[in-house]
C-alpha positions as CSV (number, residue, x, y, z in Angstrom):
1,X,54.6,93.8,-35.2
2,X,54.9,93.8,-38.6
3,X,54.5,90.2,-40.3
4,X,55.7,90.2,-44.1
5,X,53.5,87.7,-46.7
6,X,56.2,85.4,-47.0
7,X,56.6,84.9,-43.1
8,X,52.8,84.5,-42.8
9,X,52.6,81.5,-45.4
10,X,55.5,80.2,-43.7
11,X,53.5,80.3,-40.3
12,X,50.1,79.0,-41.7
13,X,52.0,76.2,-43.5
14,X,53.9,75.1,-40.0
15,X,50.3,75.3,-38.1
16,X,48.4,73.3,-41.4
17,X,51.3,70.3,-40.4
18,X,50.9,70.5,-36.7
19,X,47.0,69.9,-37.2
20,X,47.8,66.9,-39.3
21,X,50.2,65.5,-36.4
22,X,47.4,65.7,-33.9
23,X,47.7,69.5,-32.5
24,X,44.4,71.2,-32.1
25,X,45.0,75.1,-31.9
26,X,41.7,75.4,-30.6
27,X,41.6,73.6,-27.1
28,X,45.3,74.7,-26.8
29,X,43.5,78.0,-26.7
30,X,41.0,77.3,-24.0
31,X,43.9,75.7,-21.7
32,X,45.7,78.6,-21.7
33,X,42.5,81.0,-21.0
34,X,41.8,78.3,-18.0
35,X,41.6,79.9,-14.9
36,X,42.9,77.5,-11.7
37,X,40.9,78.3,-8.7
38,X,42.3,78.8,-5.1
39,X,42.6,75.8,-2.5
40,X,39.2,77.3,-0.9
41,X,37.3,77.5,-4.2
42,X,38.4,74.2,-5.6
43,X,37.6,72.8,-1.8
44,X,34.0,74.1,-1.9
45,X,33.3,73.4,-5.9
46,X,34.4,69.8,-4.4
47,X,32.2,70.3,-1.2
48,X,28.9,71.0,-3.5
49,X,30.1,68.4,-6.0
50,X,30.3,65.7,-3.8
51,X,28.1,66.1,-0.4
52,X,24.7,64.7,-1.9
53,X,26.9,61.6,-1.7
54,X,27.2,61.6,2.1
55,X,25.1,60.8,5.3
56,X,23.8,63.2,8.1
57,X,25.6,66.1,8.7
58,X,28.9,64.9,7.5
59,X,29.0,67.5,4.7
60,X,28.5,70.6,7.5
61,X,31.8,69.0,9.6
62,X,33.7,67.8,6.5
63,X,33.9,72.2,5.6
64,X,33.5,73.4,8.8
65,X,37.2,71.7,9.7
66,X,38.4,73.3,6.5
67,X,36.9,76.7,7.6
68,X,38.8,76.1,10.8
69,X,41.7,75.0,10.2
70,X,42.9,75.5,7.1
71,X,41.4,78.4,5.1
72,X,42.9,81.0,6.9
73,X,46.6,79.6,6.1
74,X,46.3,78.2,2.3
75,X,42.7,78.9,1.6
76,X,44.3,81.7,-1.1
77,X,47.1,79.5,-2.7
78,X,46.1,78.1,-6.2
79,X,45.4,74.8,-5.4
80,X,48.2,73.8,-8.0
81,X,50.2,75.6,-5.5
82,X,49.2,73.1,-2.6
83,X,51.8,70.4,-2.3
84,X,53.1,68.6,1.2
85,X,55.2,71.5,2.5
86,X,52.5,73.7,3.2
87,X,50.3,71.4,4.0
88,X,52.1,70.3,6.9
89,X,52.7,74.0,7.5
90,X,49.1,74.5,7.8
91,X,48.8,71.0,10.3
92,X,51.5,71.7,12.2
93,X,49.5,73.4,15.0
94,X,47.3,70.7,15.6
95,X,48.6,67.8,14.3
96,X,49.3,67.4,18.4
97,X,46.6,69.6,19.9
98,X,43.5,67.6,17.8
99,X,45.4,64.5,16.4
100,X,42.2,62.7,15.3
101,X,41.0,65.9,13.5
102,X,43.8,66.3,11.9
103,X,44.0,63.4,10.4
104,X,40.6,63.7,8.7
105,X,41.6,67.1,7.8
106,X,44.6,65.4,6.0
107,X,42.0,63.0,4.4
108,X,40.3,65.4,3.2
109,X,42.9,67.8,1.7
110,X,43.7,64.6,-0.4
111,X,39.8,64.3,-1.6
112,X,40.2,67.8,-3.1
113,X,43.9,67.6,-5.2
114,X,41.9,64.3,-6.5
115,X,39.2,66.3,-7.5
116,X,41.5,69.2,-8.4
117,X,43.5,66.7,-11.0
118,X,40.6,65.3,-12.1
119,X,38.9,68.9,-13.3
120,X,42.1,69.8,-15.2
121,X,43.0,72.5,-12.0
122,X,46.0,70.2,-11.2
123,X,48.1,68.5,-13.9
124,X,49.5,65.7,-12.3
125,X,48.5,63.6,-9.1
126,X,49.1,64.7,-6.0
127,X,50.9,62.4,-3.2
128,X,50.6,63.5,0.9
129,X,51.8,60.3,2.0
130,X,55.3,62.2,2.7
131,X,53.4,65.0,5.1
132,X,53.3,62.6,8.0
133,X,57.1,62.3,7.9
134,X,57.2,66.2,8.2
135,X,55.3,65.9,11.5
136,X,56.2,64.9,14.9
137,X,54.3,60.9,15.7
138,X,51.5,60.9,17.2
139,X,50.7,59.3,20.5
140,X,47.4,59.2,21.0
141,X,45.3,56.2,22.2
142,X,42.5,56.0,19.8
143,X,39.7,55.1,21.4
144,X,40.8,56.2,24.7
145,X,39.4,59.6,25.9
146,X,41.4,61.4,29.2
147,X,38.6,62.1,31.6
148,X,38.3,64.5,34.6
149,X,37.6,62.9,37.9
150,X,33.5,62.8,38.7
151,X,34.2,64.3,41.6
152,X,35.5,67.3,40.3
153,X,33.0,67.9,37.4
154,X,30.7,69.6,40.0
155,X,33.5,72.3,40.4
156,X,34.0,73.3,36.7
157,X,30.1,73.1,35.9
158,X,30.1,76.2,38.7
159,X,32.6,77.7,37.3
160,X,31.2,77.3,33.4
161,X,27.8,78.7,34.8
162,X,29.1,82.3,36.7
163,X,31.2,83.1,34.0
164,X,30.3,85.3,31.3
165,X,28.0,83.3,29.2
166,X,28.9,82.3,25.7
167,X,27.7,79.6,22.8
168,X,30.6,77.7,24.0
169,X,29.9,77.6,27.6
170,X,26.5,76.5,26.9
171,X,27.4,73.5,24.8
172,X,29.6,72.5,27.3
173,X,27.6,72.4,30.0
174,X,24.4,71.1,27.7
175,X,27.0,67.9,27.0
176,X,28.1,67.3,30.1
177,X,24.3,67.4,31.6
178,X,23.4,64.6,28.9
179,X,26.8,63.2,28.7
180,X,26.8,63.2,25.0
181,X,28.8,63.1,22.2
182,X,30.3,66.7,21.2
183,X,28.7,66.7,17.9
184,X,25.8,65.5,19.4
185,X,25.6,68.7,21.1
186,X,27.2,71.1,18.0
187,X,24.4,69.8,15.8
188,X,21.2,69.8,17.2
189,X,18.8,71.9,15.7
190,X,16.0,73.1,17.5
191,X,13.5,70.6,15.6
192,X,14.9,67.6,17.4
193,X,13.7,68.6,21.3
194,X,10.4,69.3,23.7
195,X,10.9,71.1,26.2
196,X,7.9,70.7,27.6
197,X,8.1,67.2,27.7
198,X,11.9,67.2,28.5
199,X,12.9,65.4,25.8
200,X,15.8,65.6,22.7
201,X,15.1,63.3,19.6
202,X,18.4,62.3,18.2
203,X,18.0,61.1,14.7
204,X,20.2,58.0,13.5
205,X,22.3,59.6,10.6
206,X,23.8,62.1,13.7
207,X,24.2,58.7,16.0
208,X,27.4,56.8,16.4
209,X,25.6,54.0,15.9
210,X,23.1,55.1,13.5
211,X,20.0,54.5,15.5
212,X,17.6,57.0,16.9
213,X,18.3,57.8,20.3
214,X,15.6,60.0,22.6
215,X,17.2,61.6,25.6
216,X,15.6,62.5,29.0
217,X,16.6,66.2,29.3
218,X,17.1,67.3,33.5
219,X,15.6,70.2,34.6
220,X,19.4,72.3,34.5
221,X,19.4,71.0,30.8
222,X,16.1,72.5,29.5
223,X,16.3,75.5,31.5
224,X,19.3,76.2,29.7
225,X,17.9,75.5,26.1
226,X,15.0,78.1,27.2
227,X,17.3,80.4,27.8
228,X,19.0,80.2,24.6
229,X,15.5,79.4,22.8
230,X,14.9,83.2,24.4
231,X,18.4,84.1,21.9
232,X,17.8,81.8,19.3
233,X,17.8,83.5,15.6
234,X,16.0,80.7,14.0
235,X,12.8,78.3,15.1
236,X,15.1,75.4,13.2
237,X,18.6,76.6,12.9
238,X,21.2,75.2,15.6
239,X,20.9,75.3,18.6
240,X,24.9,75.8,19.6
241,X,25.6,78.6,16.7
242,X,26.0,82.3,16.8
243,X,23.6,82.4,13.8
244,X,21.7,79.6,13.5
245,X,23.2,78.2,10.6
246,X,27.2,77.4,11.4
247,X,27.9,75.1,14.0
248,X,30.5,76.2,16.4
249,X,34.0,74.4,15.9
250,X,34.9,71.0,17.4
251,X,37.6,72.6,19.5
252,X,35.8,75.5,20.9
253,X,34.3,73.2,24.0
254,X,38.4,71.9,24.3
255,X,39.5,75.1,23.8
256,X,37.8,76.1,27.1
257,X,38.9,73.6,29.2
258,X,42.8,74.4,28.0
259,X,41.9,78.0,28.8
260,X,40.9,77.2,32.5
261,X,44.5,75.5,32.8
262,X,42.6,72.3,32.3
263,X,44.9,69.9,30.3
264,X,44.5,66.3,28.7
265,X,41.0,66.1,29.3
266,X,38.5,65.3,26.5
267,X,35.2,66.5,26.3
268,X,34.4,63.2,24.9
269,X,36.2,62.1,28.4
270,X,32.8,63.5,30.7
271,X,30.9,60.6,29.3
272,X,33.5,58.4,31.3
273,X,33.2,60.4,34.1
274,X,29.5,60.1,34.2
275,X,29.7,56.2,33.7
276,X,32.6,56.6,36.7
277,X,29.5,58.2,39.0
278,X,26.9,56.2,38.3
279,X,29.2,53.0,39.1
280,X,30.1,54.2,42.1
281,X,27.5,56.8,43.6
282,X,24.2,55.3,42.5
283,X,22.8,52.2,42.2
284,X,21.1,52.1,38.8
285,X,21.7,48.9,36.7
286,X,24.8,49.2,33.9
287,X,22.2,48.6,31.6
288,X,20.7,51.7,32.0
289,X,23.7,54.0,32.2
290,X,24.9,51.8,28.6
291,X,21.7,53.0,27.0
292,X,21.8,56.8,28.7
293,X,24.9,56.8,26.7
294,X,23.6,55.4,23.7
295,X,26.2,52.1,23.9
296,X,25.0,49.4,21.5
297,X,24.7,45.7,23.4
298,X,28.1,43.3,21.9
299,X,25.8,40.6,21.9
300,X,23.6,40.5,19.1
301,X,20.9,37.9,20.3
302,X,20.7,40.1,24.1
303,X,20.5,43.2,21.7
304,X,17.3,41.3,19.9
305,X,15.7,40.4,22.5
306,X,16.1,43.5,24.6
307,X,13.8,45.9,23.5
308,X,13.4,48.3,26.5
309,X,15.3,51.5,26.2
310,X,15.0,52.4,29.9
311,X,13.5,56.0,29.6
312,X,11.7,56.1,32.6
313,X,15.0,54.9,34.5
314,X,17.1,57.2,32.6
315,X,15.3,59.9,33.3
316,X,15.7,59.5,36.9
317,X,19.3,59.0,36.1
318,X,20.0,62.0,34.3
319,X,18.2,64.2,37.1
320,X,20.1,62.6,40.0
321,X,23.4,63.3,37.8
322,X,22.6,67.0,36.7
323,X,21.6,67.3,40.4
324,X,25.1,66.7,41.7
325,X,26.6,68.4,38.9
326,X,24.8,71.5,40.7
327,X,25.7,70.8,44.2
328,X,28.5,73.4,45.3
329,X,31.7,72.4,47.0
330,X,30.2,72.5,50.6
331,X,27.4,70.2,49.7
332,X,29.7,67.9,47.7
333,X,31.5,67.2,50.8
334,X,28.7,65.9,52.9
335,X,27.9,63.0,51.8
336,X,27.9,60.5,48.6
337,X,24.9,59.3,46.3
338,X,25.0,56.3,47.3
339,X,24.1,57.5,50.9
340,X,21.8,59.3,49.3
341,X,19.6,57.0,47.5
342,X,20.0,54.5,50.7
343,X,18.1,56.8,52.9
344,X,15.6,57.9,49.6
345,X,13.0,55.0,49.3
346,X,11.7,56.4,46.1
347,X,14.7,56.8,44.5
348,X,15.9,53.5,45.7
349,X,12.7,51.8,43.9
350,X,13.4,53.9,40.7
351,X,17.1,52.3,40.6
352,X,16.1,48.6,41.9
353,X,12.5,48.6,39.6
């Protein structure tokens, strides 16, 4: 369009007393050339901005649940976009299923828009604290894990091993041989184990507790990491991944329990399962079964003086459990463990030594 001299003047007189006021043309300019990523780009700029920050393997879960859960729902949305409607939109499925998760996830989304504001991607802060009232109250029991009788573990672990065999499976049945933690089992790489010694070096970032914690691997459970060692795609990738490098999801081994029509039990709940069966089918000390599953002593001066960690006992432990984990229904039914390591002298000294 035509501008006439008299109207330009006019214009560069207006902009010469807007300058002197305070305006600045030129990073008006760049603002409006500013490009606002998506939720997904702005979560991963914030991902790489701020994981050198954190311990162990934090970072890998702290994106994976993103990946998961929420990527696929808002991951395109400019993350000025995001606000507390669709965010319990994208929660709303498991705000119930994974309650714990999903309250990280929540956490986390509110990490980001903080990180969003404070790049310039968001102009104002952004509050979630109304997305809780847009979801149904949660009634879990933290701390309390639903767990499947001990005597029917055996039954599912026959199940989980004719079935078609997948990444899943295997984790599974890997955690419930060694009654770890799930992420125990989703994060070990293959540098932590020795299979020909039989034994998986937990280091103490990935630990509950942060200590290092060396586990006595049964026979079942290193013939199936030499199976999958026989797959693997990487001498050091992961050990439970399709490629080596992503971890499988931390409701892919729950997922296959709700699948078999197996509902309210944890996998985090076969650790109490195995603590049930050791109680009452063996005759191994507490103390031993506490430090199979990596439990750290409440008293502080026992904790000092205790220095034992029990690895010859445990491994006996672990092989007598992965042993009845493999027992089929018929042999389940004739007799307990504790009959059996009555009549067993050796395995009787093992538990009494």
């Amino acid at each position: 369009m035509d501008v006439s001299l008299a109207e330009a003047r006019e214009a560069a007189s207006a902009l010469r007393r807007r300058v002197r006021e305070g305006f600045d043309p030129v990073a008006e300019r760049r603002k409006a050339r500013k490009i606002v990523p998506n939720f997904e780009a702005a979560t991963r700029t914030c991902h790489e901005t701020l994981r050198e920050g954190w311990n162990g393997g934090h970072h890998a879960k702290w994106l994976a649940s993103f990946e998961r859960h929420l990527f696929p729902k808002i991951g395109k949305k400019p993350v000025d976009q995001v606000d507390s409607a669709c965010v319990v939109e994208a929660l709303a499925p498991i705000w119930l299923e994974i309650p714990e998760t999903a309250r990280r996830i929540l956490q986390r989304i509110s990490v980001v828009l903080d990180f969003a504001h404070v790049k310039g991607w968001v102009p104002g802060e952004v509050s979630l604290r109304s997305v809780r009232k847009g979801l149904p109250r949660q009634n879990d029991k933290r701390g309390h894990m639903e767990a499947m009788p001990y005597a029917d573990v055996p039954a599912l672990m026959q199940k989980l091993a004719v079935a078609a065999p997948t990444t899943g499976r295997d984790a599974l049945r890997f955690t419930i041989y060694n009654a770890v933690r799930s992420n125990e089992t989703r994060f070990a790489v293959w540098t932590e184990f020795d299979l020909d010694k039989g034994i998986w070096t937990i280091p103490g970032e990935r630990m509950k507790a942060r200590e290092t914690h060396i586990v006595p691997l049964s026979a079942p459970a290193v013939a199936l990491l030499r199976k999958r060692w026989n797959e693997r795609t990487s001498d050091t990738g992961l050990v439970f991944s399709h490629n080596g490098e992503k971890p499988i999801s931390d409701v892919t081994m729950t997922k296959l329990l709700r699948d078999d029509g197996i509902a309210g039990i944890t996998v985090h709940g076969f650790r109490s399962s195995f603590t049930d069966w050791a109680a009452e089918r063996t005759r191994f000390p507490k103390e031993v079964t506490d430090k199979a599953l990596a439990h750290k002593l409440p008293n502080k001066v026992e904790a000092a003086y205790r220095r034992t960690d029990f690895f010859d006992k445990r491994r006996s432990l672990m092989a007598r459990w992965a042993e009845y984990l493999d027992r089929t229904e018929t042999q389940n039914g004739k007799g307990s463990d504790a009959t059996a390591t009555a009549s067993d002298p050796t395995a009787l000294r093992v538990a009494a030594a």
